[in-house]
N, C-alpha and C positions, 0 to 999 in steps of 0.2 A: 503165813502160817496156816497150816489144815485147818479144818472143823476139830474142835474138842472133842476129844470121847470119853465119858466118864466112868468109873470101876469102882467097884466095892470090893476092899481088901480081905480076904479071907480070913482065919482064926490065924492059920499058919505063913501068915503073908503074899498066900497068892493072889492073881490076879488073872485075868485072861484075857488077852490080846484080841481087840475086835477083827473079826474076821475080813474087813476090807483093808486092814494093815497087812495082818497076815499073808494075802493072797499078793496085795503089793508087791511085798518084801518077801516072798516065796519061804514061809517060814512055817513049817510044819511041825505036826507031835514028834517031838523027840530030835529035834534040832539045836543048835545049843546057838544061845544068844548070850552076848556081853552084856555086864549092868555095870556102871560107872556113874561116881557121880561128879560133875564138871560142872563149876560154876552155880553152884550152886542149886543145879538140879541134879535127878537122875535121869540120866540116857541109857535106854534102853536100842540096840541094833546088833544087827546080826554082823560077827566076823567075817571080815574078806578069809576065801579059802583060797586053797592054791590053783585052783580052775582059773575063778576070776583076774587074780594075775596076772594069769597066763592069758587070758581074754584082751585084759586092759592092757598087756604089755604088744599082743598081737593085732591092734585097734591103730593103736601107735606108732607101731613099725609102718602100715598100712597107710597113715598117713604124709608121715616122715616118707616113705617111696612117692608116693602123690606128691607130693611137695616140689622134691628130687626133681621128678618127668615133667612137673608144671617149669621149674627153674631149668632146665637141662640147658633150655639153647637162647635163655637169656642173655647171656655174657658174649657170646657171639653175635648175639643180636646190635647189642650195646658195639661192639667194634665195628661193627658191620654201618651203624649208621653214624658212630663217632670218629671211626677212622682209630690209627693207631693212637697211642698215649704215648705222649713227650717222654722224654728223657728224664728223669730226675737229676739235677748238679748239685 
């Protein structure tokens, strides 16, 4: 777990997010963050948007292809030094 950072709540219940989370979590004035509370706290974090998706689904494809071209000519490899496979009866 982080370092603690401690806040005093305002009249109207704000607070303000220390700047080295902030800049983390690229979460600037006028951004919209979720507050939920789970298990018995509250969680504060910013929404997946539809970029990042698109990011994390294109990371993964990326990979899933690597995979692919690493595995490509293992199975030839494998007959290659196994010789054929038996017959099933």
């Amino acid at each position: 777990m982080g370092e603690v950072k401690k806040r005093r709540v305002g009249d109207r219940g704000q607070i303000t997010l220390p700047k080295e989370l902030r800049e983390e979590f690229d979460i600037g004035g006028g951004d919209e963050i979720e507050i939920r509370k789970e298990s018995g706290k509250i969680v504060i974090e910013k929404p997946i948007t539809r970029d990042d998706l698109a990011a994390g689904y294109r990371a993964r494809a990326d990979q899933l292809r690597d995979l692919h071209e690493e595995m490509g000519g293992v199975s030839q490899e494998a007959d290659e030094y196994l010789g054929d496979v038996p017959e099933w009866e």
